[in-house]
PAFI-172003 format. One line per 2 residues: number of its first residue (from 0); for each residue z, y, x of N, C-alpha, C. Coordinates in steps of 0.05 Angstrom, whole numbers, plus 5000, padded with zeros to 4 digits. Layout:
REM PAFI-172003
NUM> Z,Y,X,Z,Y,X,Z,Y,X | ...;
***
This chain:
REM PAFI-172003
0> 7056,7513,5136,7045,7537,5125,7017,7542,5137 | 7000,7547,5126,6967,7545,5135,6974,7582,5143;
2> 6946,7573,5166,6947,7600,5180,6923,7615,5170 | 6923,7633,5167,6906,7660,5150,6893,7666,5179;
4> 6864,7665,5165,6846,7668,5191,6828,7695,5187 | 6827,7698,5160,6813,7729,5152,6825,7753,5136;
6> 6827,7771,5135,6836,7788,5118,6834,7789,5090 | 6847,7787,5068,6847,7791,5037,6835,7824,5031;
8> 6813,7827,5023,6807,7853,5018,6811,7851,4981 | 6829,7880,4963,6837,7868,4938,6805,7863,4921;
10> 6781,7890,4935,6768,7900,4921,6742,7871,4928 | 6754,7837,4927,6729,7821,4923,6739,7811,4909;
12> 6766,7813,4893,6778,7803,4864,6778,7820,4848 | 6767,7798,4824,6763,7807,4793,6786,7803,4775;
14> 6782,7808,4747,6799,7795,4732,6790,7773,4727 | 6813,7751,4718,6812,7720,4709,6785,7721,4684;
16> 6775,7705,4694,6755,7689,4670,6779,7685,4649 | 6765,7691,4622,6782,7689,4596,6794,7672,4590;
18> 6779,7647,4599,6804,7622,4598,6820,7616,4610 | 6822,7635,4633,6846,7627,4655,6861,7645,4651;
20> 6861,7669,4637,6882,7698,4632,6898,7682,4615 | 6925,7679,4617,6946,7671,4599,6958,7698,4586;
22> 6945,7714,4583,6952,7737,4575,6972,7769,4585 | 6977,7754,4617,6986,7786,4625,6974,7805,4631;
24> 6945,7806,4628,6946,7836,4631,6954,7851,4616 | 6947,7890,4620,6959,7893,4605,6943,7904,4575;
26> 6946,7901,4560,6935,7904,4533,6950,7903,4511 | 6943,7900,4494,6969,7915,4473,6967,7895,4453;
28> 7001,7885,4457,7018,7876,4445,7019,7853,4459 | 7027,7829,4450,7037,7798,4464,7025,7784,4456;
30> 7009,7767,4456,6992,7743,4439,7017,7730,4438 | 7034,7720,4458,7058,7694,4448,7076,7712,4431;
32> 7073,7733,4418,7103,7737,4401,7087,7743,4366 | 7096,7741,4345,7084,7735,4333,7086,7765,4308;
34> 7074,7777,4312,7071,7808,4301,7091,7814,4274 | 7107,7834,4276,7125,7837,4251,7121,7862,4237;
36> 7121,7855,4220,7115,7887,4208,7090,7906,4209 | 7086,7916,4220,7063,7937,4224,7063,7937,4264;
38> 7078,7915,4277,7072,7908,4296,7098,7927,4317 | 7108,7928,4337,7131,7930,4351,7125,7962,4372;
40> 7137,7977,4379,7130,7995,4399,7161,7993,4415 | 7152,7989,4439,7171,7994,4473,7180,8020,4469;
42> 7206,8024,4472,7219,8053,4473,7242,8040,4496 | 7253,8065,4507,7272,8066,4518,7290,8099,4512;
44> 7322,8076,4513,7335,8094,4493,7362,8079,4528 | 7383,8113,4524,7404,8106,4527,7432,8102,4511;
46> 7444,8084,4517,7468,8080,4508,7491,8073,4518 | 7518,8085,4513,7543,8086,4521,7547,8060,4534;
48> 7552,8055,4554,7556,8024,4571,7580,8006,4553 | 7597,8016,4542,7622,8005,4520,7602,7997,4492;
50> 7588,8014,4490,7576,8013,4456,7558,7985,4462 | 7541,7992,4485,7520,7969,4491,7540,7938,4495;
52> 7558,7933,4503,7565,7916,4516,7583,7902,4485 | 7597,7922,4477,7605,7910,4446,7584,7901,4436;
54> 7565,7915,4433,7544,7902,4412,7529,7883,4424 | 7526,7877,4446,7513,7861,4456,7530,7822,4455;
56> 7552,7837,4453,7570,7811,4450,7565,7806,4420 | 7566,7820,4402,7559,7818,4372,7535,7813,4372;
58> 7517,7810,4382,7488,7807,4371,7482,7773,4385 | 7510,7769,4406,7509,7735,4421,7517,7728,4395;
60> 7547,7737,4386,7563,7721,4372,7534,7717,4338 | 7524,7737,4327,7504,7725,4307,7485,7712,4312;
62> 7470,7707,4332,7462,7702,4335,7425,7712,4342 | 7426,7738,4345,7402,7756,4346,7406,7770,4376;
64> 7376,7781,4381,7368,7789,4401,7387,7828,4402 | 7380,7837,4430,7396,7864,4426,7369,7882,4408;
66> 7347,7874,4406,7326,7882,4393,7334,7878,4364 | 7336,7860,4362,7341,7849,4338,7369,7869,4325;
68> 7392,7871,4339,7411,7886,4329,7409,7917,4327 | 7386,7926,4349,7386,7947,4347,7366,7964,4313;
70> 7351,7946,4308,7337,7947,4286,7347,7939,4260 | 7370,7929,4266,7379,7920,4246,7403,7942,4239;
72> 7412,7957,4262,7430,7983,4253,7418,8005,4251 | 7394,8015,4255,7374,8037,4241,7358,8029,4214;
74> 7357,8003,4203,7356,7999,4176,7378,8003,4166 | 7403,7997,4165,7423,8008,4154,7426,8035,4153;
76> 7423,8055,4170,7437,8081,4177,7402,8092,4148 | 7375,8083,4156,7364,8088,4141,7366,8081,4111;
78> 7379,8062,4106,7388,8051,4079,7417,8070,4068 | 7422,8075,4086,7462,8090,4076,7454,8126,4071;
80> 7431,8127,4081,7407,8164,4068,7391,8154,4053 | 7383,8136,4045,7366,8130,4020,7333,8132,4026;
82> 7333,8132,4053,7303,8139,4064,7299,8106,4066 | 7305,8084,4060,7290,8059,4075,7274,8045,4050;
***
């Protein structure tokens, strides 16, 4: 293990030159995911630890994400009021 002979001060680092940012900062949306719709928004929602855990086994067994199932049962509930 090399021995540290000076102090790291944060304020003599920049951000990555453009070609070296693989894209985490933060900025809006994902370059690796590939835009759906009118594009995705982060929410956080709770849900019943039973409800989550059923559905989460249902969304292994089809084969979709818990994103994926959760959007996929607010198009329905929007489709069964005639709003979708």
């Amino acid at each position: 293990m090399p021995l540290i002979t000076e102090e790291m001060v944060a304020e003599e680092f920049g951000p990555l030159p453009r070609e070296q940012d693989l894209g985490g900062g933060r900025r809006a949306g994902n370059p690796f995911r590939p835009r759906q719709g009118q594009g995705a928004k982060v929410i956080w929602v709770t849900v019943e630890r039973n409800l989550l855990a059923r559905s989460d086994a249902l969304a292994k067994n089809m084969g979709v994400t818990r994103a994926g199932m959760i959007a996929r049962g607010l198009k329905a509930v929007l489709a069964a009021e005639g709003k979708l």
